[in-house]
N, C-alpha and C positions, 0 to 999 in steps of 0.2 A: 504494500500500500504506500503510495507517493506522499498521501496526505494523513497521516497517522497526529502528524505535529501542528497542522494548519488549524487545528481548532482554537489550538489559544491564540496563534496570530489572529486570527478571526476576535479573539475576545481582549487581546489586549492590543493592541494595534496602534502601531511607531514606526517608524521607519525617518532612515535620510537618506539623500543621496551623498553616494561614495564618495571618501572623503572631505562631505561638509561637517558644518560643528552641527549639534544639534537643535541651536535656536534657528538655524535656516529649514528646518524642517518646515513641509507645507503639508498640513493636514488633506487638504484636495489628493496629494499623491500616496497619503497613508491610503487612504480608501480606493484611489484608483488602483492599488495596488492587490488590494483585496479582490476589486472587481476581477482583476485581471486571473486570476485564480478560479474565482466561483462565477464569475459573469453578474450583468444585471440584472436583480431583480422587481420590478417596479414593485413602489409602496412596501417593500421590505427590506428587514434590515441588513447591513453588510457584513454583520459578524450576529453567529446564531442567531438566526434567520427563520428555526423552527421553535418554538418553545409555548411555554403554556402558562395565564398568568394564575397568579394564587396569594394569598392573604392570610395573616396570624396573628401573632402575636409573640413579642418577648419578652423574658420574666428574669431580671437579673438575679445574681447569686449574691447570695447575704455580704459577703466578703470583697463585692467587685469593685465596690472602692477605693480600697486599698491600693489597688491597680489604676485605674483611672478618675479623673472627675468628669469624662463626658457626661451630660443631659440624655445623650442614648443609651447609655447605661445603669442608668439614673432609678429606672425605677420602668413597671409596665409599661410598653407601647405597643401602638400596631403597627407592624409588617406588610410589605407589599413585595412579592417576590417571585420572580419567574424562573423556573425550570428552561433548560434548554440545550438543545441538539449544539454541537461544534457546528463549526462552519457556516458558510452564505449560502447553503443550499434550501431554500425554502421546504423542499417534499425529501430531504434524508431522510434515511429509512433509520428506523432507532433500532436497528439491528446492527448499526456498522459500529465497528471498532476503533472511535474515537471516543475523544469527551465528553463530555456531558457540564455544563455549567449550571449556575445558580445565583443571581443577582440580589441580592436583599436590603433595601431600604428601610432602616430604624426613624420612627417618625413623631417624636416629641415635638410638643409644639416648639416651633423655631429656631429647631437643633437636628437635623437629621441627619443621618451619616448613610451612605451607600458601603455595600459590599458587595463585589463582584469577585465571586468564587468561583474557581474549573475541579475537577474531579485529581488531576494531577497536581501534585507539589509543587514543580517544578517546569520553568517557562525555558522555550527554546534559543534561546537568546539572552545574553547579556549585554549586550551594546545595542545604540539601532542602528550602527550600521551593518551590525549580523543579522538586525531584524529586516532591514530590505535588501539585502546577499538573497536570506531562505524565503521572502516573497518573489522575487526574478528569479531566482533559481525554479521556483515550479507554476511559473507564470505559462499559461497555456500557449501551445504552439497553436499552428494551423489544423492539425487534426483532432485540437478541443484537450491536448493529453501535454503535461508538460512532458520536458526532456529529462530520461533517467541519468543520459551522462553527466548533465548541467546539476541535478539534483546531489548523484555521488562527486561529483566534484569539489561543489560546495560544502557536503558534509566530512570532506575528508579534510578538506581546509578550514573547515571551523566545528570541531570532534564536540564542544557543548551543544551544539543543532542535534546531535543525533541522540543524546541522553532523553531527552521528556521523551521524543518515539519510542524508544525502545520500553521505558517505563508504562506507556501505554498501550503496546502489543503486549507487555506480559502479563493483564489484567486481563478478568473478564468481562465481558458487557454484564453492566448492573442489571439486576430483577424488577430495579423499579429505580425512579427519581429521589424517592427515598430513602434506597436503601444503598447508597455510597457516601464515603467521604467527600464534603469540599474542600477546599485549600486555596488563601489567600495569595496564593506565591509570592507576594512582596511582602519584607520585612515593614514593622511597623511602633511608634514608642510612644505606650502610652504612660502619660502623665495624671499623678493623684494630685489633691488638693495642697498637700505637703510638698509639690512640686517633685518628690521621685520620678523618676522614668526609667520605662523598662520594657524592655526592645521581644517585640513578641513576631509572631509568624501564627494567624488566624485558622484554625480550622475549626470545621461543621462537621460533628461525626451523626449520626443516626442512632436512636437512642438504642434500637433492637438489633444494633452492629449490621455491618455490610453481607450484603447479599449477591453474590454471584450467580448468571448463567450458565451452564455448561456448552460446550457448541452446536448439540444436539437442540437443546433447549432450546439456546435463539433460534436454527433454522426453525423449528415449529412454531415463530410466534412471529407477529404481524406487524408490518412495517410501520407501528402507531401504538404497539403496543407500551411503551411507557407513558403517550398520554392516556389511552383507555385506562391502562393501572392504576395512576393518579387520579383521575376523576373516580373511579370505582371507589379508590381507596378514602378518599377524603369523604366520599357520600356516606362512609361509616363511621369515619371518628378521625382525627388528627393526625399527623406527620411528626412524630417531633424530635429534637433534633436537640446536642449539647452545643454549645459554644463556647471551644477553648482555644487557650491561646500556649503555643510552643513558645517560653522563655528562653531566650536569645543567652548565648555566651559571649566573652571575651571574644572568643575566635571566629565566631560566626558571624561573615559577612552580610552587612546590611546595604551590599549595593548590587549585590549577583542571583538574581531571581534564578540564575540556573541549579544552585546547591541549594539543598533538601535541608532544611533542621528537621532529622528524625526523632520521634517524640522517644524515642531509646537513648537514654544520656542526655536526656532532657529535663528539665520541669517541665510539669503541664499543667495548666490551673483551670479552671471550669469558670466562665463568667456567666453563664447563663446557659439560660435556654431556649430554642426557639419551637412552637409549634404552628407548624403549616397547618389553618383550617378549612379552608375550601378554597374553588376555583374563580379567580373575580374574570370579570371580562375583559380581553385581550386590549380594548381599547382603552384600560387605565394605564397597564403599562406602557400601552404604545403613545402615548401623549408627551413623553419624554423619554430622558432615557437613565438611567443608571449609571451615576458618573461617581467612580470610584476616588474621585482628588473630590468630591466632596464629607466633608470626615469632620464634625462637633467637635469641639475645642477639647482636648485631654487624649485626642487620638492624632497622629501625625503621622506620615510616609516619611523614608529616610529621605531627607535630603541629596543623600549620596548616588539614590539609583537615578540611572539614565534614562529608564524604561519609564518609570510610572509619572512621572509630570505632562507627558506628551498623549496622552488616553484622552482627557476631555475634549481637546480641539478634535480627534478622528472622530471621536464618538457626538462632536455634534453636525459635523459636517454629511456624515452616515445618517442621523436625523434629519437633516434637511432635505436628503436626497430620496428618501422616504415617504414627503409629503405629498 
């Protein structure tokens, strides 16, 4: 599979051209860059493209103060959150053996924070100019297919591009939208009242642990079956979900989305939890978008990565292109 890796490009989406700095970055070419990959699609969007909207609610943990003073941490709020297929292909089949994402808007009055989760740990790319190398690399030819030599090319000259792929053929397709990890992939440092900080890496586990398909399994099941599950599942009772955060070490870089804090030789602290309760209609989400650099004051991105400052410009231009 050429595109094992293109779902988080699709979901975090940066790029420059070759040898520029990255404030000449032009948001228009992030996204044409995507097009160029999955084609256009009118009125949808250019990075997961297929997804389904849904609403909760989140219920901090007695102690998550400690940790942050964010307002979205604060105390009850509601949730607005979409599930969703990798890639710009509007009709994926959720049989294929990519990603899976999960976008989550925390929504206190006047403080809300986005989080835009992929199922993988770890982002294909540490630089953007690796990140538009592995967009032109499998940028389609004339017969609709990119080029495999252009693809091994690339990844033989930049050996981080080929880590998330391989992390994601050696998983199975999830049972359900429920029933996977998400993962933050950028480091992040939240700040308490007492002004401590302390450098976490976000995941979303599922409370009744992950669920695998076998290959057998998938072939038997229908190209829609993760949202038939999720609507089925929610008509009976909740989703729900912990929210922890991987505490960051001395050694663990806060600017290379490509390297994993494994929660093994880690702390993990639980700040909450979130439950998915039913399905809202597609045109809430679709009304904006989930913009991951918007983040309530006690939460921050590092400074240091080169990837994540550059997400709100693609992701509003992919909105306009939408309308």
């Amino acid at each position: 599979m050429q595109f094992k890796s293109v779902f988080v490009a699709a979901a975090i989406v940066c790029a420059v051209v070759p040898g520029a700095r990255a404030e000449e970055v032009s948001s228009e070419q992030l996204v044409d860059g995507l097009q160029g990959i999955f084609g256009e699609h009118k009125g949808m969007r250019r990075s997961h493209a297929k997804g389904i909207c849904v609403k909760g609610s989140f219920t901090p943990a007695k102690d998550v103060a400690s940790f942050t003073k964010s307002a979205s941490f604060s105390k009850e709020v509601p949730v607005l959150g979409r599930f969703s297929i990798g890639g710009g292909n509007p009709v994926a089949s959720d049989k294929s053996k990519t990603g899976r994402g999960l976008a989550l808007r925390f929504d206190p009055d006047g403080a809300s924070t986005d989080f835009v989760m992929l199922t993988a740990p770890i982002f294909f790319a540490k630089t953007p100019e690796q990140t538009l190398g592995f967009f032109k690399a499998r940028a389609a030819g004339p017969d609709g297919k990119p080029d495999p030599a252009k693809v091994k090319a690339f990844t033989e000259a930049n050996p981080e591009t080929g880590k998330q792929g391989a992390w994601v053929n050696a998983r199975p397709v999830p049972a359900s939208y429920a029933d996977t990890d998400y993962h933050s992939i950028h480091a992040f440092t939240l700040t308490n009242a007492e002004g401590k900080a302390t450098n976490v890496k976000f995941k979303l586990v599922p409370a009744a642990g992950e669920k695998g398909l076998s290959d057998d399994e998938v072939k038997a099941k229908s190209d829609t079956f993760l949202t038939d599950e999720i609507k089925e599942r929610l008509g009976k009772g909740p989703a729900q979900f912990n929210l922890t955060a991987i505490v960051g070490k001395d050694s663990d870089p806060m600017n290379d989305p490509t390297v994993e804090w494994l929660p093994e030789g880690h702390e993990v602290v639980t700040l909450g939890a979130v439950s998915i309760a039913a399905v809202e209609a597609d045109a809430t989400c679709d009304a904006g978008t989930f913009d991951p650099t918007n983040l309530a004051e006690g939460i921050a991105a590092s400074p240091d990565d080169q990837i994540f400052p550059l997400r709100s410009g693609a992701y509003a231009v992919s909105f306009g292109r939408r309308q």
